[in-house]
Structure formats: C-alpha cells, structure tokens
GUMIBA-385972 format. One record per residue (C-alpha): x, y, z. Coordinates in steps of 0.02 Angstrom, whole numbers, plus 50000, padded with zeros to 5 digits. Example, Ala and Ser with C-alpha at 12.3 -4.5 7.8 and 13.67 -1.06 7.14 Angstrom:
2
<<50615 49775 50390>>,
<<50684 49947 50357>>,
% end
This chain:
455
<<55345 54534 56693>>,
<<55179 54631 56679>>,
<<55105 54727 56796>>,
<<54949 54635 56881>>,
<<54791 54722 56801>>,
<<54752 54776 56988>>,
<<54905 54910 56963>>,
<<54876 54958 56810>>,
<<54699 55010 56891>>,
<<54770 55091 57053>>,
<<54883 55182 56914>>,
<<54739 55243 56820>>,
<<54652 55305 56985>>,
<<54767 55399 57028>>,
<<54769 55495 56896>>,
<<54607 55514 56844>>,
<<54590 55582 57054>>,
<<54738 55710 56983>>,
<<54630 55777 56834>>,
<<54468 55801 56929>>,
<<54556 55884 57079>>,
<<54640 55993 56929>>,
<<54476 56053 56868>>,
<<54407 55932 56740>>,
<<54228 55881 56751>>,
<<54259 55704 56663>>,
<<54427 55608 56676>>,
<<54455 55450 56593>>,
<<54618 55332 56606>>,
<<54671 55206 56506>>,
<<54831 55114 56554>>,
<<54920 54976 56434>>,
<<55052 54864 56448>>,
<<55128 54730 56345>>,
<<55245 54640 56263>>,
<<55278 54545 56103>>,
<<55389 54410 56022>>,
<<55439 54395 55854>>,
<<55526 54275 55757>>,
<<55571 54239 55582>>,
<<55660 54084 55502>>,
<<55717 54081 55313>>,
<<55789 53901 55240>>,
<<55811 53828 55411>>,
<<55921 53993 55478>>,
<<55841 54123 55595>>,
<<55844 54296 55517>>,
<<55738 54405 55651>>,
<<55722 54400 55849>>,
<<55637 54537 55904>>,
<<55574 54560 56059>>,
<<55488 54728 56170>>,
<<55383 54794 56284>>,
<<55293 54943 56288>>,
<<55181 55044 56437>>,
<<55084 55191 56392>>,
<<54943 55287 56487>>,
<<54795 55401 56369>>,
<<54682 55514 56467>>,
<<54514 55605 56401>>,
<<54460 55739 56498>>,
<<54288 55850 56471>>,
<<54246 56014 56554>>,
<<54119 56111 56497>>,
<<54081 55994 56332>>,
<<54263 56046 56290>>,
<<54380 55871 56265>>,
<<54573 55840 56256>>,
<<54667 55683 56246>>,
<<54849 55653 56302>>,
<<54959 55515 56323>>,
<<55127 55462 56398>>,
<<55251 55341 56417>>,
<<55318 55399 56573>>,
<<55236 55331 56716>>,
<<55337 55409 56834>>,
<<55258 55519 56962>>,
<<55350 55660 56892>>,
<<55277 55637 56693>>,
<<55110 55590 56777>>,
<<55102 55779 56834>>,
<<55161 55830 56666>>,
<<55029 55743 56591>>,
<<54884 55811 56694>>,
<<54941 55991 56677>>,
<<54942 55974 56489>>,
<<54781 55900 56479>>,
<<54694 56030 56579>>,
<<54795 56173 56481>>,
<<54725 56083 56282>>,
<<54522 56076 56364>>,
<<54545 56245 56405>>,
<<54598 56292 56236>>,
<<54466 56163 56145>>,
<<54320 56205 56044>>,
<<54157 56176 56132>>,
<<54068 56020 56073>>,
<<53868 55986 56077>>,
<<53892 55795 56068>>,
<<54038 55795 56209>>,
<<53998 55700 56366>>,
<<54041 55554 56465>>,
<<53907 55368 56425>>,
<<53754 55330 56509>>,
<<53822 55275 56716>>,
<<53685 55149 56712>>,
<<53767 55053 56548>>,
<<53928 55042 56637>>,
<<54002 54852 56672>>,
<<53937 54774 56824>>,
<<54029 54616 56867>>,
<<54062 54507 56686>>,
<<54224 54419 56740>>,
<<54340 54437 56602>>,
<<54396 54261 56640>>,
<<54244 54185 56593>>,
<<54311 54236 56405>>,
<<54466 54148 56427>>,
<<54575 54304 56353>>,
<<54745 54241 56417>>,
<<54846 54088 56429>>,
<<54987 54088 56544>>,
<<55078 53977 56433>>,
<<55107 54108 56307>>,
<<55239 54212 56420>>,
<<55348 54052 56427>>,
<<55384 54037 56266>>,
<<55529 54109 56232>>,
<<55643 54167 56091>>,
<<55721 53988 56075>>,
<<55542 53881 56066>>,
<<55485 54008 55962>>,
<<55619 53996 55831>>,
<<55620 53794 55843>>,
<<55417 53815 55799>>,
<<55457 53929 55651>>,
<<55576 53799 55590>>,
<<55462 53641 55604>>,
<<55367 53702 55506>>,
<<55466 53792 55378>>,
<<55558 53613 55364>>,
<<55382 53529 55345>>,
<<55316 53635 55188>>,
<<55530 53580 55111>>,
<<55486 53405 55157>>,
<<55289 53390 55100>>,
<<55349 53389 54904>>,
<<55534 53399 54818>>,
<<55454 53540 54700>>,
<<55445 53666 54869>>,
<<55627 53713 54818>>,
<<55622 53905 54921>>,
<<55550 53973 55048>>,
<<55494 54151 55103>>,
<<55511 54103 55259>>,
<<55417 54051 55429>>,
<<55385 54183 55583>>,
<<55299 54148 55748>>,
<<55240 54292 55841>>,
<<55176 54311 56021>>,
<<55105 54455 56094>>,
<<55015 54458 56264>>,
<<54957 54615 56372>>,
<<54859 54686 56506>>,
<<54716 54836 56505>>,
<<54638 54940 56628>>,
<<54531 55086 56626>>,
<<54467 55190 56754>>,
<<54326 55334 56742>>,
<<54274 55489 56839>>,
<<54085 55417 56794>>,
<<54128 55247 56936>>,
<<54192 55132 56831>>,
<<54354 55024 56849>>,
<<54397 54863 56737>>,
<<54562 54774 56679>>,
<<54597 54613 56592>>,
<<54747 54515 56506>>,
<<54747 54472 56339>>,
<<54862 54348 56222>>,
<<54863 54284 56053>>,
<<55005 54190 55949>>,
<<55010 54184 55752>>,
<<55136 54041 55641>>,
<<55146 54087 55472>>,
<<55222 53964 55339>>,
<<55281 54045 55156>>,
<<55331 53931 55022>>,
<<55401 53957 54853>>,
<<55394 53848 54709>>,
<<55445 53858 54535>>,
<<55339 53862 54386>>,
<<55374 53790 54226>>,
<<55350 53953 54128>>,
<<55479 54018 54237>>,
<<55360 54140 54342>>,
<<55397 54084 54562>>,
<<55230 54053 54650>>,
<<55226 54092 54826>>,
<<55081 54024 54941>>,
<<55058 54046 55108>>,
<<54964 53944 55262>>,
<<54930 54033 55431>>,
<<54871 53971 55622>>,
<<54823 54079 55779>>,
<<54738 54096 55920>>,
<<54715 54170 56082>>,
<<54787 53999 56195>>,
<<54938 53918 56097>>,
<<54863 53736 56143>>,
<<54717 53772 55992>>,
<<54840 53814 55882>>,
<<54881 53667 55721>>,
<<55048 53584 55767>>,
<<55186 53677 55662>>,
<<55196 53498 55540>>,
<<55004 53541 55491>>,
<<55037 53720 55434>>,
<<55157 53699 55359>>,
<<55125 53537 55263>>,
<<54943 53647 55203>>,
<<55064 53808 55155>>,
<<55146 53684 55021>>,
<<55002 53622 54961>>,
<<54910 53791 54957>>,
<<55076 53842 54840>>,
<<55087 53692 54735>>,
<<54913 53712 54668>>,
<<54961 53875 54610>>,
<<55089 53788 54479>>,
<<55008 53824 54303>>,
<<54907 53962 54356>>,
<<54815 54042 54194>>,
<<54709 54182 54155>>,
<<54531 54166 54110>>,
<<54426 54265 53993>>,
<<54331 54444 54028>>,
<<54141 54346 54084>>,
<<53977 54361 54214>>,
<<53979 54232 54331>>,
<<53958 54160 54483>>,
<<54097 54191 54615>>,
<<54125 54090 54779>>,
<<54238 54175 54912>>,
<<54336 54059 55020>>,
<<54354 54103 55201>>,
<<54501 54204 55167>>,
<<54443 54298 55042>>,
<<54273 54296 55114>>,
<<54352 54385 55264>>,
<<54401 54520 55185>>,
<<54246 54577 55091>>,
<<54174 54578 55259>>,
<<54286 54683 55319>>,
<<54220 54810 55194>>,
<<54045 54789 55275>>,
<<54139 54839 55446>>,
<<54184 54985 55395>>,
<<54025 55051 55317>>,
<<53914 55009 55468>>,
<<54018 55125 55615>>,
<<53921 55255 55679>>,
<<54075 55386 55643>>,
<<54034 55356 55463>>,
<<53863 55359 55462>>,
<<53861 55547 55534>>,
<<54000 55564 55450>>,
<<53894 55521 55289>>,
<<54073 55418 55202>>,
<<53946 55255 55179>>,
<<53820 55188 55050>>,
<<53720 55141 55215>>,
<<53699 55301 55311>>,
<<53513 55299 55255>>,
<<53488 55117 55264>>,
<<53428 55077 55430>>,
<<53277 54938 55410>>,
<<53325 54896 55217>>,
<<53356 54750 55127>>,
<<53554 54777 55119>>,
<<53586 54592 55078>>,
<<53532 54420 55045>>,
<<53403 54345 55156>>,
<<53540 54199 55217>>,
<<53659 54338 55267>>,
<<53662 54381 55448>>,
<<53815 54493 55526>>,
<<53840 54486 55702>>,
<<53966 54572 55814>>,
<<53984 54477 55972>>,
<<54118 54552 56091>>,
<<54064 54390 56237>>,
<<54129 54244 56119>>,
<<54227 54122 56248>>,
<<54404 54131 56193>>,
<<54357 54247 56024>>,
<<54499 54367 55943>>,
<<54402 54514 55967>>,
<<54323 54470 56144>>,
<<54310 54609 56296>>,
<<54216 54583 56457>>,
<<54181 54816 56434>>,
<<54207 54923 56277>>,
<<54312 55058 56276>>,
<<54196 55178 56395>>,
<<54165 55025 56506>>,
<<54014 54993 56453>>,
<<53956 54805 56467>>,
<<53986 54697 56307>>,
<<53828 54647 56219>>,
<<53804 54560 56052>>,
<<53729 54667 55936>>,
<<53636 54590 55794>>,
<<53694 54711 55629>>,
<<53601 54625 55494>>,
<<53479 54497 55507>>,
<<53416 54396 55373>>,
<<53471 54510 55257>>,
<<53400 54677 55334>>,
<<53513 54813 55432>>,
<<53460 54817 55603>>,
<<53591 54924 55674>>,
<<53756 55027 55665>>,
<<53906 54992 55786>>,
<<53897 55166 55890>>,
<<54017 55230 56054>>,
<<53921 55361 56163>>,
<<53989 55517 56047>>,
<<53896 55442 55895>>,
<<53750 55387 55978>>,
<<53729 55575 56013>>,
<<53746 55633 55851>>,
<<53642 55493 55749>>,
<<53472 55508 55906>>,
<<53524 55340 55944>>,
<<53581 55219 56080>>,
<<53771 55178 56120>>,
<<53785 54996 56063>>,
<<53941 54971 56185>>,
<<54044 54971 56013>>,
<<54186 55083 56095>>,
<<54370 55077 56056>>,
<<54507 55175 56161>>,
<<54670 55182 56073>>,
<<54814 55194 56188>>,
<<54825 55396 56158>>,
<<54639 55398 56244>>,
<<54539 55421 56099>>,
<<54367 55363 56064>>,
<<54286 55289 55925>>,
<<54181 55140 55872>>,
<<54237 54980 55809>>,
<<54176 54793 55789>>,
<<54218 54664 55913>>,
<<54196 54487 55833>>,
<<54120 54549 55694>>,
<<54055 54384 55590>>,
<<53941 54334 55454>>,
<<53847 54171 55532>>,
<<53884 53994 55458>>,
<<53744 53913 55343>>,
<<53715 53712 55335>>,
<<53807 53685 55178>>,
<<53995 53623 55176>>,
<<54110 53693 55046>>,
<<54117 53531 54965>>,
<<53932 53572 54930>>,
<<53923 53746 54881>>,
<<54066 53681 54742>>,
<<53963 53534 54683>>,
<<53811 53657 54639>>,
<<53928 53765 54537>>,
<<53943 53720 54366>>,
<<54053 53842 54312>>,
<<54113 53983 54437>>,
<<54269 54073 54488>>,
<<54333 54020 54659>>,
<<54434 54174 54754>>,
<<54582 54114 54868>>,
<<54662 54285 54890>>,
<<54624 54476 54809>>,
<<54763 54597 54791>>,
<<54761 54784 54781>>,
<<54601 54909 54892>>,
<<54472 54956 54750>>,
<<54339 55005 54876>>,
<<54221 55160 54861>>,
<<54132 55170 55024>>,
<<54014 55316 55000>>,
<<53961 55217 54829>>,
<<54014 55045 54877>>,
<<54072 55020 54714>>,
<<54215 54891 54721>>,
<<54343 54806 54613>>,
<<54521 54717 54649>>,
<<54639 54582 54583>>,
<<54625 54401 54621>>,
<<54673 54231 54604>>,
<<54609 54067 54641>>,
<<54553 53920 54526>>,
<<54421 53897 54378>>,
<<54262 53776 54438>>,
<<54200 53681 54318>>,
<<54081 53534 54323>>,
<<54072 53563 54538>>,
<<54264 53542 54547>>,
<<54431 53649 54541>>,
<<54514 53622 54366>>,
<<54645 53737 54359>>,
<<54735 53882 54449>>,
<<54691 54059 54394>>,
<<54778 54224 54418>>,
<<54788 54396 54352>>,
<<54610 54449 54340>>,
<<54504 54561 54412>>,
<<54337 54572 54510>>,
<<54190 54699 54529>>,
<<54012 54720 54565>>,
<<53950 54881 54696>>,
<<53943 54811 54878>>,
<<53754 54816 54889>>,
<<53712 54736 54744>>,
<<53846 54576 54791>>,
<<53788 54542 54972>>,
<<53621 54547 54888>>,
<<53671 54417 54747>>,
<<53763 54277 54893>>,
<<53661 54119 54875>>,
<<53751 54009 54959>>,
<<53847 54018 55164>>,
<<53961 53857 55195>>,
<<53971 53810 55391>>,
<<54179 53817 55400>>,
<<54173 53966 55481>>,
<<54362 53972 55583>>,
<<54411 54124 55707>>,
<<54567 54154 55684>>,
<<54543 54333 55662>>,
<<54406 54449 55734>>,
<<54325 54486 55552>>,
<<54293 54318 55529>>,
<<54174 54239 55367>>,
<<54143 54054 55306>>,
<<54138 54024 55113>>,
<<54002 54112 55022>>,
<<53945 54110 54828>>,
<<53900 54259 54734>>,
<<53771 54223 54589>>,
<<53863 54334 54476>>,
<<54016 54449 54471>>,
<<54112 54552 54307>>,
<<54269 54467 54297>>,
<<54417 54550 54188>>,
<<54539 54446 54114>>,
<<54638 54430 53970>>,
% end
C-alpha cells in the first residue's frame, strides 16, 4: 500500500526541520514512493511477472551559495540522521556558486488541487499480476487471430506503475500528489516472402486504465501495422517531400525539447541559444508545454521547486518565444523561472518539459496524403543522428512510398536528413490527430522537402 501523500509530507518536514536546525540556510525534501507491474506474454505463455516497490528521499541544501544533494532509501529515523549529517558535511566542502539560491517565495504553489488534473485512478492498484497477464494475452491472441499470415509473435506486455510525490521546502512550501499510468504493447511477426521477418508493433496508455483501447483493438491494429510491412522495398537516393506520422512526428519533437532547456542554452550545446524572437519554424508550427492538461502524461499541479504550473507558450506561429528554465537557469540566462523544474529522486534540479506538444492544425491525415503527389511517409526512424549545437540531423527509416495522394508500397532501409532549422521551417502541413499517449506528443506533419538515401 502507499503511503498517503500527507506522510510522505510530514516525512519531508521533518527532515528538512533536521537540515536547517543543522546549519543549512535552504533545505529542500523530496520524498517518492511507488510501485510498478510488469508483465510479458509470448505465444499465449507468460514469460515475465515482475513486480516492486521502491521509496527514496533526495535533499538539496544551500548555505552560503554552496549546494549538495543526497539521497536515501532508508527512511528510518536512524538513516534520516545519516543523511542530514552527510549533507551538511558535502555543502561545507562545495564550491561556492553565484547562481545558487532557492526560487522566487512569491511563485510558489498556492492552492491548484492536484485532483483537478485527474493524475490517479484508483483502479490501477487493483489490477493485479493475474488481470494483467489475461490483458497481455487478449491481445497477443487478437493480432494471431486478425490474419493467418501473423504466424509469431514478439510478444505482448502490460505494465502499471502508480506513485505518490511530496516535496517540502525551507522557502514555505509543501505539495504532494499521486500519479498512475498503464501501457499494453502488442508485437507481431510475420513472414515475408523474400524470407526477411517483419515485426510491427501497436501501443495504448494512459493515465486512468478506462481510456485505454480494449486489448482486441491493439492488438488487431499491431497486425495490421505489421502486415503492411510485407514487401517492404527500398526507394531511390531523391528530394522530396516527407510527412511524419504521429509516431515519428513525436520523436522529431523531442529533438526540439531538448534544444529549448535553459541548461543548454547557458550551456551553449543548442543551435537556439541565440534565437530568442526568430523565425525558428514554419508559421503553422506552434509548441506549447502545458504542465495543467486534465488527465495529461506529463501533468503536475507544482514543478520541481513548487512553483505553480503555468503553460508556457515556446514557439508561436513559428517564432521562439521562450526557453523552458528552473530558478538556477533563470539566473544565469537574466531571465524568469518558467516553473519548468524537474527534481529527480536524488534531489537534483534541472529543467524539463511538461506536456510538451506541437498544436493540431484543421487538416486530417487523410488530407495532408491526398495533397501529396509523391512523398515519403515515416512510420518509425531507427538509429540517433542528431547534432544539437548544429542541428544537423539524419537517421534510418521506414514507412511507405505516396504516390498519387495514397500509400503504394512499404519502404525500408533508407535514410533521412535535412538540419533541424531548416525542416521545422519547410512543414507545410499539421493534421488534427494529435493523441497523448506520451508527454512529447505531435500530430502528423509534412515536410516540403527532405534528402532521402536509398539504394
């Protein structure tokens, strides 16, 4: 059972109360707990059960703009001490710091009720190992039954995970909140007739399991997904347009994550440390990362120096409006904290996105294929070719040749490139099936031109 997030607070007080009455100026607590389920079916037999639970408390303290970070798993009163003393010992020991220092008091979380986000369902800590397995196999057995040509299987997992979070500051504040999310993943295998296997794969989550496709629809799509892979070619070396679908589309915008935190800005690792008011990207692109999505992946009522959530707009219409800065950054770039803080369970501090997603357009997929008359369409990209100080960027991928506004054939074994810049630059077209499964999340876009490498 977890601890209510009420003790996980008390637990944090208490020992932030230890490391000020020690001598540090600034104390900061964060106290995790969790646990997870996971579960893997192959063929109709289970192959992995695997379930734990973890508790872990990270401090920060500051005393004269000297920081050190510790962490434990031993919550007993006796490691608790341990853990002060060594704290106070390290920030004794630390180099001074300029930027050190706790955030603004009067950006600190008020009164958002993290159950207005609808974080956690209930109904996730009663599944257990059992349910979880028979989910696994429903729809494992659904991609076998979808087509006689699904002949193999990678196999099916369901995974649960569901925790709680509390943090506690010398500065006045005090927050907690549960958290869940469930994931079913579907792999099929088929064979193809020049001998090669093609493996496909179909995936659904989401924070409350009663949003989740049924296990028949996942994995009924996984087949599907794998079956038009069957007769996959390769297509020659060309310029041309490419359309990313969600998946794919996901994961350039990942790369956009990463270039707009503030610890890489200062840090000077990013093509867009010098950016700020430019044209970085097409005028239908807009990026937002919105931590207060109801029920969102990457939700949080406080960031990770309790500071309240707030959506931060990071390009708009094409122009970079902001970076994604914690306090520490803010400091070092002359700039305001965006409330983009991440503690890691060790008590560390840096900034990250929240639900960090490029905003649906009006057209449908269906659409943005029917304009293309001949275009590459990207289903998955293998491989990390990313330069982030250039943003030069290349990696493998597969998908299907467009022809004529419609998928002719399955391609594979080519590659894709064009700098980061110049590509958000070149998307002239944003489909509206934006999905959030994940918390870097991206409807279907087209790119007016790409280098493509092929046989």
């Amino acid at each position: 059972m977890l601890s209510s997030v009420e003790e996980l607070q008390a637990l944090g007080q208490q020992v932030v109360e230890r490391a000020r009455s020690a001598g540090a100026e600034v104390a900061e607590a964060i106290v995790q707990q969790g646990n997870h389920l996971s579960t893997k079916v192959r063929k109709g037999e289970a192959e992995l059960v695997e379930e734990a639970g973890s508790r872990s408390l990270g401090l920060r303290v500051m005393h004269e703009q000297r920081v050190a970070m510790v962490y434990t798993s031993d919550l007993s009163q006796s490691g608790l001490r341990r853990l002060v003393d060594d704290a106070i010992e390290l920030v004794r020991l630390a180099e001074k710091d300029p930027h050190a220092g706790p955030p603004d008091p009067s950006l600190l979380s008020r009164g958002l009720s993290a159950e207005s986000l609808a974080l956690y369902d209930a109904a996730m800590s009663r599944i257990g190992a059992a349910e979880a397995l028979e989910r696994a196999k429903a729809a494992e057995a659904a991609a076998f039954a979808f087509d006689p040509r699904v002949t193999n299987s990678e196999g099916a997992t369901f995974t649960r995970v569901e925790g709680a979070h509390a943090l506690v500051t010398s500065g006045g504040f005090s927050g907690g909140y549960r958290g869940s999310y469930a994931s079913l993943t579907v792999h099929p295998v088929v064979d193809d007739s020049d001998g090669k296997k093609r493996s496909g794969y179909y995936w659904s989550a989401r924070r409350h399991l009663n949003e989740m496709e049924s296990p028949e629809s996942v994995g009924k799509e996984a087949a599907r997904r794998t079956l038009a892979k069957l007769g996959s070619q390769k297509l020659e070396s060309q310029n041309l347009p490419v359309i990313f679908d969600p998946d794919a589309a996901r994961s350039m915008l990942g790369l956009v994550a990463g270039c707009i935190s503030g610890s890489a800005v200062w840090r000077r690792s990013t093509y867009l440390a010098e950016r700020l008011g430019d044209e970085v990207a097409s005028p239908l692109v807009t990026i937002i990362d919105d931590p207060l999505l109801v029920g969102g992946p990457g939700s949080r009522p406080f960031d990770g120096e309790g500071l309240a959530s707030r959506r931060n707009t990071v390009i708009e219409a094409g122009v970079l409006r902001t970076f994604l800065n914690d306090s520490y950054c803010a400091r070092k770039l002359g700039m305001e904290s965006t409330a983009s803080a991440s503690r890691g369970s060790s008590g560390g501090v840096s900034p990250s996105t929240s639900n960090f997603i490029l905003q649906p357009g009006t057209k449908t997929p269906e659409e943005i294929l029917k304009e293309s008359d001949r275009a590459f369409y990207v289903t998955e990209m293998m491989g990390f070719g990313f330069n982030a100080v250039t943003g030069d960027f290349s990696r493998g991928a597969a998908g299907f040749w467009v022809e004529g506004g419609e998928k002719r054939y399955p391609v594979s074994e080519v590659t894709i490139s064009l700098n980061l810049d110049t590509l958000l630059k070149r998307i002239d077209a944003v489909g509206n099936d934006l999905d959030l499964r994940t918390s870097i999340a991206s409807p279907t876009f087209r790119v007016s031109s790409m280098t493509l490498a092929g046989r």
